[in-house]
C-alpha positions as CSV (number, residue, x, y, z in Angstrom):
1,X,-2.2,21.9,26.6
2,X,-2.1,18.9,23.4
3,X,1.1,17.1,23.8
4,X,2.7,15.6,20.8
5,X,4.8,12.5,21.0
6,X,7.9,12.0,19.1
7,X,9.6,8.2,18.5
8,X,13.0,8.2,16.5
9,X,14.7,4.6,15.4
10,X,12.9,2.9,18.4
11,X,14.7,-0.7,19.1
12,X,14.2,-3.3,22.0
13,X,15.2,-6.7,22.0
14,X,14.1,-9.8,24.2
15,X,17.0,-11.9,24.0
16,X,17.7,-12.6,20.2
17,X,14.2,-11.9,19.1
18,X,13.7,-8.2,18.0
19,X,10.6,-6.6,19.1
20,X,10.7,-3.1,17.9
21,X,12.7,-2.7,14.9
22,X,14.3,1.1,14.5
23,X,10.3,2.1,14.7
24,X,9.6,5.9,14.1
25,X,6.9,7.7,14.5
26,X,5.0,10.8,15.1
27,X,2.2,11.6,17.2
28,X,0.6,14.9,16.8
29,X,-1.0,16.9,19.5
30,X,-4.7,15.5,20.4
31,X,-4.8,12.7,18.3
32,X,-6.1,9.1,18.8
33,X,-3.4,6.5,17.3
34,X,-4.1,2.9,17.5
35,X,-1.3,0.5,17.6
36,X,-2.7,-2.4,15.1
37,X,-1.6,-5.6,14.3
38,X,-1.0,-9.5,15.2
39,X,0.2,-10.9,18.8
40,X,3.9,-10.5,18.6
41,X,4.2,-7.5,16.3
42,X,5.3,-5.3,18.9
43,X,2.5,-3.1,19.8
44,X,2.2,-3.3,23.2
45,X,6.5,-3.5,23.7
46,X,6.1,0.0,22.1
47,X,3.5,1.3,24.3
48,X,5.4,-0.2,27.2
49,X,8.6,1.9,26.3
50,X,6.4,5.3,25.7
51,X,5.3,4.5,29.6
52,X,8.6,3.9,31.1
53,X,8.0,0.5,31.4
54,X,10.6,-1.0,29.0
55,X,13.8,0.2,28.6
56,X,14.6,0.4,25.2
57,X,17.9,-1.3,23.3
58,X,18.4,2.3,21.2
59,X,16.6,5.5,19.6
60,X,14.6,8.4,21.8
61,X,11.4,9.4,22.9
62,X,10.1,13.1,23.1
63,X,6.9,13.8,24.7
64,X,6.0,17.0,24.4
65,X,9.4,19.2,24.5
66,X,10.5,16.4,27.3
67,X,13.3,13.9,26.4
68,X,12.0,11.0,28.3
69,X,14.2,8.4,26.9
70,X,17.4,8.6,25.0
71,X,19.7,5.3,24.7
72,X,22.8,7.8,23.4
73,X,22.2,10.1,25.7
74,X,21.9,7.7,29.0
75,X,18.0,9.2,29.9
76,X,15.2,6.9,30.7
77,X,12.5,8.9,33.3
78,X,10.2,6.4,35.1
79,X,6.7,6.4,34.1
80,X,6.1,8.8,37.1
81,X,8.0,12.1,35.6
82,X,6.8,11.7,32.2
83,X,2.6,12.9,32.9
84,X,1.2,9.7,31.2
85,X,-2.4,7.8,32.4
86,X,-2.7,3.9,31.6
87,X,-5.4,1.5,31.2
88,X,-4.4,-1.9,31.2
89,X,-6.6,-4.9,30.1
90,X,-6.8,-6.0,33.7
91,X,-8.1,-2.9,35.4
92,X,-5.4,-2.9,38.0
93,X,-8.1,-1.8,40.4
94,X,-7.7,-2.3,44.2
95,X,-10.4,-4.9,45.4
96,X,-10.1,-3.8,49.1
97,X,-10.9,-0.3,48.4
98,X,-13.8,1.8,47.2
99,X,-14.4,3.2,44.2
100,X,-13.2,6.5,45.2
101,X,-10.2,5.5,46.8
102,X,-9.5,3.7,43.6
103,X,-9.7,7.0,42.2
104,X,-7.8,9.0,44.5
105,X,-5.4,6.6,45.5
106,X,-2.8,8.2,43.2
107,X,-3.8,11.7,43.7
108,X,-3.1,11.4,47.7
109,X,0.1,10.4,46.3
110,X,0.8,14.0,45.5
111,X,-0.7,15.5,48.3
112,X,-3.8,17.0,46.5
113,X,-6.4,18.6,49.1
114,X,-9.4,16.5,50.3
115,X,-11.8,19.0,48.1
116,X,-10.1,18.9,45.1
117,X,-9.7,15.3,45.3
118,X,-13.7,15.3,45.9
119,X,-14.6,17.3,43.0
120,X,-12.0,15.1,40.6
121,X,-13.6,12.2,42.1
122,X,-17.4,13.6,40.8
123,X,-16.2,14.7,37.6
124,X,-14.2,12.0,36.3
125,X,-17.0,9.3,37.3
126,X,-19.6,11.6,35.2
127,X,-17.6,11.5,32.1
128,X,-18.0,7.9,32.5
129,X,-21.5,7.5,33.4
130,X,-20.7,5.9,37.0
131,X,-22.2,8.7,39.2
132,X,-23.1,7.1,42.5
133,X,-20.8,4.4,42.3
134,X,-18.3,6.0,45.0
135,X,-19.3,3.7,47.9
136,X,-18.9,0.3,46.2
137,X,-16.2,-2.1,45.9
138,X,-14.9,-3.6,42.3
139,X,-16.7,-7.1,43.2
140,X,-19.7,-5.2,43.2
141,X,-19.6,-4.4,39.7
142,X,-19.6,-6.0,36.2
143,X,-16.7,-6.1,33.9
144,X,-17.8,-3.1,31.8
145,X,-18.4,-0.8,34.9
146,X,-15.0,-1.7,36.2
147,X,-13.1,-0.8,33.3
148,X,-15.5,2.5,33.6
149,X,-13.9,3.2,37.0
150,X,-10.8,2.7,35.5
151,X,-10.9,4.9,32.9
152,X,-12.0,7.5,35.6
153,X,-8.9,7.2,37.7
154,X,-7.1,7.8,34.7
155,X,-9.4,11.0,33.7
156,X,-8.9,12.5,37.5
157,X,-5.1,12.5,37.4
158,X,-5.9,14.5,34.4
159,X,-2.7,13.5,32.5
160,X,-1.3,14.8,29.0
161,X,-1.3,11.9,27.6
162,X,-3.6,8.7,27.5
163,X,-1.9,5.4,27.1
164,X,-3.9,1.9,26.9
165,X,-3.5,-1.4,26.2
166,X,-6.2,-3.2,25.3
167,X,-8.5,-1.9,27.7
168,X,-11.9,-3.7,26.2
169,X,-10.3,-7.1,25.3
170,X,-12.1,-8.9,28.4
171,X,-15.8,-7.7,27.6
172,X,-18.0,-9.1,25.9
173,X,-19.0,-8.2,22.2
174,X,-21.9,-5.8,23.1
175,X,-20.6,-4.2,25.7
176,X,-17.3,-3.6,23.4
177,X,-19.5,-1.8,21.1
178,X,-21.1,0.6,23.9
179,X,-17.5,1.3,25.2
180,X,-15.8,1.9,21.5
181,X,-18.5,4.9,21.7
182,X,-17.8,5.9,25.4
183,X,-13.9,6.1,24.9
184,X,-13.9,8.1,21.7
185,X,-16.3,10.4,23.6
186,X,-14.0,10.8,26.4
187,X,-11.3,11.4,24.2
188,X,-13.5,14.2,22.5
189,X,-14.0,16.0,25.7
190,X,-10.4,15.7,27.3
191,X,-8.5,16.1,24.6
192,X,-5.7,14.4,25.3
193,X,-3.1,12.4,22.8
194,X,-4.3,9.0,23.1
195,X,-1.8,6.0,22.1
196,X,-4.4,2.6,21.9
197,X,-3.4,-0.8,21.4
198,X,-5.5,-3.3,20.0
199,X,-5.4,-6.8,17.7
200,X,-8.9,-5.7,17.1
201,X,-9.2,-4.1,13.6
202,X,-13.0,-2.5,13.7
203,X,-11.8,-0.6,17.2
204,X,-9.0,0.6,14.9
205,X,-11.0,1.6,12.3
206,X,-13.7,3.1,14.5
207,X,-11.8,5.4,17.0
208,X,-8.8,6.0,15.6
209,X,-7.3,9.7,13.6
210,X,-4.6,7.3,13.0
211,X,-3.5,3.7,12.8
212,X,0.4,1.9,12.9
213,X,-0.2,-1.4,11.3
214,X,2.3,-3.2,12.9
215,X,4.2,-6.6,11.5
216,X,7.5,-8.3,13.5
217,X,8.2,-4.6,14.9
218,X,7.6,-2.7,12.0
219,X,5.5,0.2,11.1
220,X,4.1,-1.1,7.9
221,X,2.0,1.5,7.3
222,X,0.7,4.7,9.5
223,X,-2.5,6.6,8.1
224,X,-6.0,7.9,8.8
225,X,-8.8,4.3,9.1
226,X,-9.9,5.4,5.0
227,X,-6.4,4.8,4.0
228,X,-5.1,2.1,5.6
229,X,-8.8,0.5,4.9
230,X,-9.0,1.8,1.0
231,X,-5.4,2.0,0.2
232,X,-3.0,-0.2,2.2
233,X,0.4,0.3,1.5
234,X,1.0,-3.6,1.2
235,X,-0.4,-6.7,0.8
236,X,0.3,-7.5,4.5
237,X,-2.0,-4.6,5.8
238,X,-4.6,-5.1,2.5
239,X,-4.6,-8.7,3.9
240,X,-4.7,-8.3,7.8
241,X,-7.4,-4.9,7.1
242,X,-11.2,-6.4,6.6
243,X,-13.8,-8.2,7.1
244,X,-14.6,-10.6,5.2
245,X,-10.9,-10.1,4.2
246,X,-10.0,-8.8,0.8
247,X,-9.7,-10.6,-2.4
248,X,-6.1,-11.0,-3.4
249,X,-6.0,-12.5,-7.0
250,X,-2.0,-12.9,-8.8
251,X,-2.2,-11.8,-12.5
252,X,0.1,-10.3,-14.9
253,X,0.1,-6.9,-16.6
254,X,-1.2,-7.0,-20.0
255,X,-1.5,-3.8,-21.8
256,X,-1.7,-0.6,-20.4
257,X,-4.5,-0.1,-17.6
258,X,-4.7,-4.2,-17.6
259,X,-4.1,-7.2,-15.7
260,X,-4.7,-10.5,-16.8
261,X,-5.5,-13.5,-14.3
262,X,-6.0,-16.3,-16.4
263,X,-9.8,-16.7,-16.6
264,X,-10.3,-13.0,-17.2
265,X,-8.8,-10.1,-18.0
266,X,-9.1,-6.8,-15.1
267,X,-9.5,-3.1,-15.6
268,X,-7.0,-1.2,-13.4
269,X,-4.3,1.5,-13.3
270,X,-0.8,-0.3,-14.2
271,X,1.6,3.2,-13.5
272,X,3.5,1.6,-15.5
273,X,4.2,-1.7,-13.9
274,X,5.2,-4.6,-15.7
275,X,5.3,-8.7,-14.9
276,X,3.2,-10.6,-12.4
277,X,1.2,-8.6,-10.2
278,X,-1.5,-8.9,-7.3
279,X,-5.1,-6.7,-7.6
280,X,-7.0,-6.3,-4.2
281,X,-10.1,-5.8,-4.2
282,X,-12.5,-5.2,-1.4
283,X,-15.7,-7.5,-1.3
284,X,-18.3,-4.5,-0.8
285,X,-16.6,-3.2,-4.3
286,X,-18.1,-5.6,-6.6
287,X,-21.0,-5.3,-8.5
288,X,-22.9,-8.7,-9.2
289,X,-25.7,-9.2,-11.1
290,X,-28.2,-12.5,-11.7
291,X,-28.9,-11.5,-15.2
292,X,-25.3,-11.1,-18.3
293,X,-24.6,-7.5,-18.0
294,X,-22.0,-5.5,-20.4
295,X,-18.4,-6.3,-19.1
296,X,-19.6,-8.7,-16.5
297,X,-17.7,-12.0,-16.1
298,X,-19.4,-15.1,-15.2
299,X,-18.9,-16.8,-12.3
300,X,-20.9,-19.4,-10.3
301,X,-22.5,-18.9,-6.6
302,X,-20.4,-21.4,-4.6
303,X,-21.9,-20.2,-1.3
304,X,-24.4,-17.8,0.1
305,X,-24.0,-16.1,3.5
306,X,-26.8,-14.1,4.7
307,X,-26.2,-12.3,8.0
308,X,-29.5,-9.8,8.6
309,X,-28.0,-6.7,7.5
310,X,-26.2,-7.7,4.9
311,X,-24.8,-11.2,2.8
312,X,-21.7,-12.6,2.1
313,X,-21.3,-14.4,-1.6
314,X,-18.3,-16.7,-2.4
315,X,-18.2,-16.8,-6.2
316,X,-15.9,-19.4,-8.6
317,X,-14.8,-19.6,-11.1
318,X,-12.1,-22.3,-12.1
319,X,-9.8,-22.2,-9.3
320,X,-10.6,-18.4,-8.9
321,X,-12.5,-17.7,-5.8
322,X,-14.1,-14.3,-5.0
323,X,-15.8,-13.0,-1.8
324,X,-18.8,-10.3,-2.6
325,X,-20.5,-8.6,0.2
326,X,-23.9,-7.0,-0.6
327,X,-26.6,-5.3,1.7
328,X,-29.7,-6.9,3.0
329,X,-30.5,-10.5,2.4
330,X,-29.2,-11.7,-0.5
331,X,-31.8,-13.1,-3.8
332,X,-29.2,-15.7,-4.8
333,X,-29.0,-18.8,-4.2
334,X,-26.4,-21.7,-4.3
335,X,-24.8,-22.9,-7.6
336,X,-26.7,-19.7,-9.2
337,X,-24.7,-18.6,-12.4
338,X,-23.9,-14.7,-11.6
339,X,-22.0,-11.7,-13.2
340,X,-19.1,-9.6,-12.0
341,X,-18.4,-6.5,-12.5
342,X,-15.2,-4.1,-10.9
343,X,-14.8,-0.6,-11.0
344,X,-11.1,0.0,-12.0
345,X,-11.4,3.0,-9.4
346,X,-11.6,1.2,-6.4
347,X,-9.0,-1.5,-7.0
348,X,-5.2,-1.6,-6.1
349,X,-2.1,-3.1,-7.5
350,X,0.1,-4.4,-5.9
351,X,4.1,-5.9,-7.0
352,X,4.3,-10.0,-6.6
353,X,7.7,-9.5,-5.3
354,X,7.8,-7.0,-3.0
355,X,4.1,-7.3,-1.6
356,X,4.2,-2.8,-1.9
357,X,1.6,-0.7,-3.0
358,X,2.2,0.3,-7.0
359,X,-1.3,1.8,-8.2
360,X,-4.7,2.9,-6.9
């Protein structure tokens, strides 16, 4: 059965520096979430405390119709009583046992029979791809198949909930890539409510049903990839969401539906708004030309970034610089003059002062 998970005004402090502050948040039944964000924002502090392994400073934590943790209330369960499997960057595997006793080591625990242990055992290092591995010891294996086995010990305890913390940090790039497609896979098949922390924003972005950008302990934004990609809620998570980064020019609003930024005036929603302003806009969402081109602004090719499958362009103009991302190699060349065009339906606005969200 899907297990939700429910955090209310989650706070924990390390001396006087608050990591977690009054965080809420809820996890539906079956769904991937990604904790996101920069070292020290808290992510893996609030993964510890879902796991039992940090004792909050105040709120609660439900998971499923369980109370696992309530600071009012006096409860904190250990990590044991509350049905949760963990990957850890460092594959906590024993080095002096087999695979299968890796596997099994916390199902003997609970006195599980020799043939159901076996047929866990089978099935959990199939899901992985690591049949015939049983025999061999973690120094006999690469990086990628040991966090493999690892992920199988977690799948044959068969828990309600998955919990990991950065489980593909210490592989290399490729290999990243192969097990991005493996774990959401696995999370496919089993079901489970997953909790995933990463600093990495493409594993967000790729596995997740939902991501918590995190910033100094709090939830800045939580949404499906598209929206936190396509419309972040500030310019923290516009700025921290992208690559190459988004374009974050300051303006003023001038006219209805307009934003002026000095060289040039911009096309885009205004609900209203008025004063100085910040527009984001993505570098695959402007269209550049080599040739004038009605409503186009001319800039100048400062630089020209080819990378196979597609090219990165930095454009200027004054002290205005813009980052354009185009497909396939790229026919400009340096110091080329060019023309920019933007779609007012793919920009968003954003107040100067308080950094939030006001059109898109």
């Amino acid at each position: 059965m899907e297990t939700s998970i429910r955090i209310s005004n989650l706070t924990k402090k390390f001396g006087k520096v608050v990591a977690l502050d009054h965080v809420s948040l809820v996890i539906e039944p079956g769904t991937f979430v990604t904790l996101l964000g920069p070292s020290g924002c808290g992510k893996t502090t609030l993964l510890r405390c879902v796991a039992g392994l940090e004792d909050p400073d105040g709120g609660e934590i439900i998971i499923g119709n369980k109370l696992v943790f309530s600071f009012d209330k006096g409860i904190s369960l250990p990590s044991s009583k509350r049905d949760l499997g963990l990957v850890f960057q460092n594959y906590a595997l024993w080095p002096h046992m087999k695979v299968d006793k890796n596997i099994t080591f916390a199902l003997e625990i609970q006195k599980m029979p020799k043939e159901e242990m076996d047929k866990r055992v089978k099935e959990s290092l199939k899901e992985v791809q690591m049949e015939g591995y049983e025999d061999r010891y973690p120094r006999e294996m690469s990086g990628g198949q040991q966090q493999r086995i690892a992920l199988a010990r977690m799948l044959a305890y068969r828990p309600k909930v998955f919990l990991m913390d950065e489980p593909l940090s210490n592989l290399d790039a490729r290999l990243r890539m192969d097990m991005r497609a493996e774990l959401k896979r696995l999370h496919h098949v089993a079901g489970a409510t997953t909790i995933y922390v990463t600093h990495d924003q493409v594993e967000a972005l790729t596995m997740s049903t939902n991501i918590a950008v995190m910033k100094e302990g709090v939830v800045q934004q939580f949404d499906t990839p598209d929206k936190v990609y396509h419309f972040p809620a500030n310019l923290f998570v516009a700025d921290f969401i992208g690559n190459p980064k988004v374009n974050l020019l300051e303006g003023a609003v001038s006219g209805q539906n307009s934003v002026d930024l000095g060289k040039f005036k911009i096309p885009v929603g205004t609900n209203n708004a008025t004063g100085k302003v910040v527009v984001g806009i993505r570098p695959e969402d402007i269209v550049i030309s080599p040739q004038p081109v009605p409503g186009g602004v001319e800039f100048s090719a400062y630089s020209v970034l080819p990378s196979g499958a597609d090219s990165t362009i930095v454009a200027r103009l004054g002290k205005t610089e813009l980052t354009i991302r185009v497909m396939g190699i790229s026919k400009i060349r340096m110091d080329d003059k060019i023309w920019l065009k933007f779609d007012a339906k793919t920009l968003n606005l954003y107040d100067k002062e308080s950094g939030n969200l006001i059109a898109s």
